[in-house]
C-alpha positions as CSV (number, residue, x, y, z in Angstrom):
1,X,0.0,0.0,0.0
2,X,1.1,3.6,-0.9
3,X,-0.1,6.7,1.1
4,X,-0.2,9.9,0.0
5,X,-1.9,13.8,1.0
6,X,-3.9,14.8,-2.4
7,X,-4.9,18.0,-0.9
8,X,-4.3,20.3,2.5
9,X,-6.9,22.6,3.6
10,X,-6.4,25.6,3.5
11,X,-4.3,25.2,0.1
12,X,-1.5,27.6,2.0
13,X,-0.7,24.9,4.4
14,X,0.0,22.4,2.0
15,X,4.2,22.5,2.9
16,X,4.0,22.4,6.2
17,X,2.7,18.2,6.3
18,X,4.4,15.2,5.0
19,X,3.5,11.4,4.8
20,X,5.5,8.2,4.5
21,X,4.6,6.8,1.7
22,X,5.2,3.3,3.1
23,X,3.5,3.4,6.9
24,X,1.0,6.4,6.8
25,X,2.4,8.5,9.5
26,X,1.8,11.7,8.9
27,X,4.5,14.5,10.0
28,X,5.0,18.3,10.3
29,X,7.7,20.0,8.3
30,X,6.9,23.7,9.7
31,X,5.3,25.0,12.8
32,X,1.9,25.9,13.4
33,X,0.0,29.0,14.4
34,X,-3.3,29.4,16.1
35,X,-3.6,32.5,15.3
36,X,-3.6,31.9,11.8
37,X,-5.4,28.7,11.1
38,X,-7.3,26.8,13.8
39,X,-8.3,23.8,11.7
40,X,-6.6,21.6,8.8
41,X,-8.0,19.3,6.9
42,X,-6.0,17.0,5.1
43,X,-7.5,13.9,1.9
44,X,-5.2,11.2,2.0
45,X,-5.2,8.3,-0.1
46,X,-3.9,4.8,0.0
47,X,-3.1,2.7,-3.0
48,X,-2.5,-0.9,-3.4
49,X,-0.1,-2.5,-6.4
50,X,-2.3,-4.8,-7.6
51,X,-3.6,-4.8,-11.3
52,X,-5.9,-2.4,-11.5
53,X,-4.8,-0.7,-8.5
54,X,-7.5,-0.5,-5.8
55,X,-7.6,2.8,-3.2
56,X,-9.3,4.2,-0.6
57,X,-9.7,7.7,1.3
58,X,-9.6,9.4,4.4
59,X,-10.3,12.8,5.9
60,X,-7.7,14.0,8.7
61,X,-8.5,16.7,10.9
62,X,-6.4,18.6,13.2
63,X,-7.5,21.1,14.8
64,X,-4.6,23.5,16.3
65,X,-5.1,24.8,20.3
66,X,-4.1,27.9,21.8
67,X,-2.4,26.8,24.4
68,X,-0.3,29.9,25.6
69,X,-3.3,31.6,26.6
């Protein structure tokens, strides 16, 4: 199975994640800022290697906190 992020919401955001293509896990490459976006939403989809290829999709939500407050 292959994962990968098709899209970030908001669009602007789309750097800041990355995902191993071979276990899932999904990682930050930047920092986040409540102050600026409160809520991601991130389509990933996983791929088999069969013939035809068969996927699937999921919705991840993270939604940032203000914790300094």
């Amino acid at each position: 199975v292959v994962y990968e992020i098709d899209t970030v919401v908001p669009t602007s955001a789309s750097d800041i994640f990355s995902i191993d293509a071979n276990t899932g896990d999904i990682k930050l490459k930047g920092t986040l800022d409540f102050e600026s976006v409160t809520l991601y939403e991130l389509h990933v989809t996983a791929k088999d290697k069969g013939a035809p290829p068969l996927s699937g999709h999921c919705n991840v939500e993270l939604e940032v906190l203000d914790v300094n407050d």
